[in-house]
C-alpha positions in Angstrom: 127.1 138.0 72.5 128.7 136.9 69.2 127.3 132.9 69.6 125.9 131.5 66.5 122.6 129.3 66.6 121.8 126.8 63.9 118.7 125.8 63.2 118.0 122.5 61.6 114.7 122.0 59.6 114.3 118.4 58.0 111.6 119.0 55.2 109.1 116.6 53.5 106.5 117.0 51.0 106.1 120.2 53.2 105.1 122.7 50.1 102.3 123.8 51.8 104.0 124.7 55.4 107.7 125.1 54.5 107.7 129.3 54.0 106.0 129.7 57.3 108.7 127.3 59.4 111.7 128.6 57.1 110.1 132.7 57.4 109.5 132.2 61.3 113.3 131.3 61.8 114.8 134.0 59.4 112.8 136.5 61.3 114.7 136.1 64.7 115.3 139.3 66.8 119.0 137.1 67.5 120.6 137.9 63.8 123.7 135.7 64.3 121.9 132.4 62.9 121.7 130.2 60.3 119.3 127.7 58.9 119.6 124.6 57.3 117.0 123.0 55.2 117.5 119.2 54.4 114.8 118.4 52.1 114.5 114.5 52.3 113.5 113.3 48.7 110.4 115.5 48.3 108.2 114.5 45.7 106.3 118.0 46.1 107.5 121.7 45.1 109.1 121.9 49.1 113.1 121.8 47.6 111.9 124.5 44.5 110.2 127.0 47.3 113.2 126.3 49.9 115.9 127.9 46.9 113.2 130.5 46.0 113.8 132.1 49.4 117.6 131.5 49.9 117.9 133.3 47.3 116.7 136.6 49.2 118.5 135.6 52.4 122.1 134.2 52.4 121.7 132.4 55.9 119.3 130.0 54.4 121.5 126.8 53.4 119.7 124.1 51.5 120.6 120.6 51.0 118.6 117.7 49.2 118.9 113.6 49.8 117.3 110.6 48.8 114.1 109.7 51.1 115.6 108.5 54.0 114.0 109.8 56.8 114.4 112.8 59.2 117.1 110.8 61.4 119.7 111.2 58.6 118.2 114.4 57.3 118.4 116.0 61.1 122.2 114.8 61.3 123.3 115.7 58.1 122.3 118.9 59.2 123.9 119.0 62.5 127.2 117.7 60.2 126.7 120.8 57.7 125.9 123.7 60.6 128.6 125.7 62.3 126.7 127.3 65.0 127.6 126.9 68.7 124.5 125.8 69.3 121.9 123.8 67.4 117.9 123.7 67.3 115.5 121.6 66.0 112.6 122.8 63.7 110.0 120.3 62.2 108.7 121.9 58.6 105.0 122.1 59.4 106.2 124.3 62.2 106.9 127.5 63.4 108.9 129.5 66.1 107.8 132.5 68.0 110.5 135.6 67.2 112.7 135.4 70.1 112.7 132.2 70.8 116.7 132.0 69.6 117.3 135.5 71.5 115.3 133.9 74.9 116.8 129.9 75.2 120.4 131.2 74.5 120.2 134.0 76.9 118.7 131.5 79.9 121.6 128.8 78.9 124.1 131.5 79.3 122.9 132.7 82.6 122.7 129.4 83.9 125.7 128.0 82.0 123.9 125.6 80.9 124.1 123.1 77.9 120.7 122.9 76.5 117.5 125.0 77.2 114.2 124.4 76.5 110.6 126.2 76.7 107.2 125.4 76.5 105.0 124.5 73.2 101.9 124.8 72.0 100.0 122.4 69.7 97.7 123.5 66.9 95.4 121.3 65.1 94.1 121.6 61.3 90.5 124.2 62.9 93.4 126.1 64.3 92.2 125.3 67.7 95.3 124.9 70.3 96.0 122.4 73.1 98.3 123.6 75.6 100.1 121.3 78.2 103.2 122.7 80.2 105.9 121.5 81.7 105.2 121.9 85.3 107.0 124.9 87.1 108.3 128.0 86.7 112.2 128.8 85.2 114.4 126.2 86.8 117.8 125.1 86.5 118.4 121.3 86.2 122.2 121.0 87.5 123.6 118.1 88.5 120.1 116.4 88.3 120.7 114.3 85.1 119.5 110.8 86.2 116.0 112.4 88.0 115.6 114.6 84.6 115.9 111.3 82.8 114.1 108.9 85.2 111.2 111.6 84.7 111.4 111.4 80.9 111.5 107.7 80.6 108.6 107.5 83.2 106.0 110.3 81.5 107.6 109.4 78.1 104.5 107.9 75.8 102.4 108.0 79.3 99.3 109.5 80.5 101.1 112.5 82.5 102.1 114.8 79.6 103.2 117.8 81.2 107.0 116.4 80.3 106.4 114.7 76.6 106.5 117.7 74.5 108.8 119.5 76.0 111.2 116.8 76.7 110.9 113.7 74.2 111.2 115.7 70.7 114.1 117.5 69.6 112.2 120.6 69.1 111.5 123.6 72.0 115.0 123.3 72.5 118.8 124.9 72.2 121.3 122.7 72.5 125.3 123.0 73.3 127.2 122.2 70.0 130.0 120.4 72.3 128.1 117.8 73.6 126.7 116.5 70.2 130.0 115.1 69.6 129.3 111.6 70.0 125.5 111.9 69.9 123.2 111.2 66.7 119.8 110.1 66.0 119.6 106.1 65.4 118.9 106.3 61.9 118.0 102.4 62.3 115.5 103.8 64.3 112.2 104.9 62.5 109.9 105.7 65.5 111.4 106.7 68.8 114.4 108.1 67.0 113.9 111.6 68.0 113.4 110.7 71.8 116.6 108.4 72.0 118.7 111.5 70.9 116.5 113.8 73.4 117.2 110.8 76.2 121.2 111.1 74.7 121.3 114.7 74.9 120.0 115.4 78.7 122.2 112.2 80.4 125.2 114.2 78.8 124.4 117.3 79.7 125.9 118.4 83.3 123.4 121.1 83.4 120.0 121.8 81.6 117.8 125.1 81.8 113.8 125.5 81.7 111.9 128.6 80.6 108.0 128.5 81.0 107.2 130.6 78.2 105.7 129.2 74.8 108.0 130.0 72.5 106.8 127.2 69.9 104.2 126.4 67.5 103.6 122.4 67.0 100.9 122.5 63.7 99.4 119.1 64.0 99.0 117.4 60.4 96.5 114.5 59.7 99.1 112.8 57.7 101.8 113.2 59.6 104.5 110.4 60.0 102.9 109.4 63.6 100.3 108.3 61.9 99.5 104.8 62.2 100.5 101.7 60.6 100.6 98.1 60.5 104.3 98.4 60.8 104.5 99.6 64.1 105.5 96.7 65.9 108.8 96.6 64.3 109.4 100.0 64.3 108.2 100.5 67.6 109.9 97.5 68.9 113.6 98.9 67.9 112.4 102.0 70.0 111.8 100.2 73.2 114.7 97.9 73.0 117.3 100.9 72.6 115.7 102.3 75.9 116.2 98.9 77.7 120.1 98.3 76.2 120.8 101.9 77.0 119.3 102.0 80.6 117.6 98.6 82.0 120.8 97.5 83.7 121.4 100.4 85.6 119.7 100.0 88.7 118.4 103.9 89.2 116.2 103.3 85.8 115.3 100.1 86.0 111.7 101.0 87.5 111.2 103.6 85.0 112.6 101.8 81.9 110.0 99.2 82.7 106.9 102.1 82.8 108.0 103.2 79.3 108.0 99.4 78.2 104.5 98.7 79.9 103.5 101.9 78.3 104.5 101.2 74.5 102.6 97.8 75.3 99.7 99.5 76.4 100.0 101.9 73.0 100.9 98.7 70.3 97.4 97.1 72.2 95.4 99.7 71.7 96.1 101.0 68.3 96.1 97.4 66.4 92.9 96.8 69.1 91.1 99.7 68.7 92.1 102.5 66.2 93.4 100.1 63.3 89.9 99.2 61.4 92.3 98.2 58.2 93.4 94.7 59.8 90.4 92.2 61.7 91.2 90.7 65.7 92.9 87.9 63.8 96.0 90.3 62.2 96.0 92.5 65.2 96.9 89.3 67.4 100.2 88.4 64.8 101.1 92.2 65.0 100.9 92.4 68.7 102.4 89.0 69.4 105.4 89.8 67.0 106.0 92.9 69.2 106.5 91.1 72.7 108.5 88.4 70.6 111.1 90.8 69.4 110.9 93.1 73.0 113.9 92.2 75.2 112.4 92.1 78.5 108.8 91.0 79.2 106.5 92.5 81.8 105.0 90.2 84.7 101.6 90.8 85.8 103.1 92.3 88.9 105.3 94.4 87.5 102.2 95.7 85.6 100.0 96.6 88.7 103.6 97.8 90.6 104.1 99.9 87.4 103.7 103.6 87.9 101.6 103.9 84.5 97.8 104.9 84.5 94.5 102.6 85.7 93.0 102.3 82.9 96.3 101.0 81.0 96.9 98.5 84.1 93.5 97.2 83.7 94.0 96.9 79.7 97.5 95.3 80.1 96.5 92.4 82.8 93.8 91.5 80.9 95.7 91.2 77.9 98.6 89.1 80.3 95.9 86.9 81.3 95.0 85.9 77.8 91.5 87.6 77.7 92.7 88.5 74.5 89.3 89.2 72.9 88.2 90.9 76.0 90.9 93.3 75.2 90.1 94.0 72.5 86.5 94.6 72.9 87.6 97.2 75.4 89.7 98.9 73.0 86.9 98.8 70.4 84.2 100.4 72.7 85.6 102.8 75.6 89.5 103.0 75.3 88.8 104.3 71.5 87.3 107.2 73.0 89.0 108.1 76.3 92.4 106.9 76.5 
């Protein structure tokens, strides 16, 4: 087996975590590899420690841009690798050892285009949260349009066990071939990462699952999901690439219309009830903004039809109905706690 893997690590003021993600992917038990750091207008020592250590190992490649977010930085690396396939590494991360040696090896005995495994998230106490993809190694073939409908319909939704495995770019070894044509939106500031993941598996004609956790997701505090009173807009561009892309075709339109009841439910609740930095009054232009500038709206029937959780149906019809402060009274005092 002489296939190359290259594996793509968009860095940001990552001084602090950048030795462990770049370390964990130089120290493969699959040697043919290289990895490509594209530090994204650091303000921080993460470019300085990046060259330190390509300096002791030739098959760390560094590149350096104007902030511009990891969109660009994650294509400008897939533009500058020469692997046959590609991975995804975020720089607060870190990969188990044969995680190169165990994705390429199912891909090739399914001959499949992309692989994926299982990940684990650890917070800043070092305490982990683990939530699998359900089932044991499986081979999606042929199965595109159900592998997406599931995506779209768990995507940003209460039944995890396909988000982190499925929406990110990360857990995952993808066939150089198919990322001809596909990039992420780099118009796109939140979401951008699951439009390519949603690009990659409707082109794949065949898609391979290990159950193994072969990936180490450090949660950060400040990380860029963080939120913001911004979200709307960026948000907004999210959802409306999901309903250009798949709305009109008939087989998606059901689940298209869960993700968009879902990122309602999410751009509620965190202006409602996690963003103390704006009053009700702000909250209400933000939120309104974001239905204004989404390209379908939701009926209260296709709420209650939607295949989304309770507690989110409840939160959304009242919200429909105009009990605006209701809503977000709710928000403030239960769904703050238990979402």
């Amino acid at each position: 087996m002489n296939e190359k893997v290259s594996i793509i690590i968009p860095a940001y003021n990552s001084e602090n975590f950048i030795k462990r993600s770049v370390n964990s992917s130089l120290s493969q038990t699959y040697k043919n590899i290289e990895v490509i750091v594209v530090d994204d207008g650091s303000v921080d020592n993460t470019l300085d420690v990046c060259k330190e250590i390509a300096k002791t190992d030739t098959r760390l490649h560094v590149f350096h841009i104007d902030n511009s977010g990891p969109a660009k930085a994650r294509n400008l690396g897939i533009k500058n690798s020469t692997g046959d396939w590609i991975m995804f590494l975020d720089s607060d991360d870190a990969l188990k050892s044969d995680i190169c040696e165990r994705l390429i090896n199912a891909a090739n005995k399914y001959s499949a285009e992309m692989a994926f495994c299982n990940l684990k998230d650890i917070d800043s106490n070092g305490d982990d949260d683990y939530i699998p993809f359900n089932g044991r190694e499986r081979l999606f073939e042929g199965e595109s349009k159900k592998a997406l409908e599931r995506m779209l319909v768990s995507l940003k939704g209460e039944t995890q066990d396909s988000i982190l495995c499925l929406s990110g770019p990360v857990c995952k070894i993808i066939k150089r071939e198919i990322l001809k044509e596909i990039t992420f939106p780099e118009n796109i500031s939140s979401g951008e990462d699951a439009c390519f993941c949603l690009e990659v598996i409707s082109n794949a004609k065949s898609v391979v699952y290990i159950s193994d956790i072969l990936y180490l997701r450090y949660v950060r505090a400040d990380s860029l999901s963080g939120i913001r009173t911004d979200m709307s807009e960026r948000r907004v561009k999210y959802t409306n690439w999901v309903i250009d892309r798949y709305y009109s075709d008939k087989y998606f339109t059901a689940a298209v219309k869960n993700l968009v009841a879902n990122n309602l439910f999410y751009v509620i609740y965190m202006y409602y009830g996690k963003l103390d930095s704006i009053d009700y009054g702000e909250a209400n232009k933000y939120i309104k903004r974001y239905i204004e500038l989404q390209r379908i709206s939701l009926s209260i029937a296709d709420i209650l039809y939607s295949d989304i959780t309770v507690k989110r149906k409840i939160l959304l019809t009242i919200y429909s109905l105009k009990a605006h402060r209701l809503a977000y009274i709710i928000c403030k005092i239960i769904y703050r706690y238990a979402v």
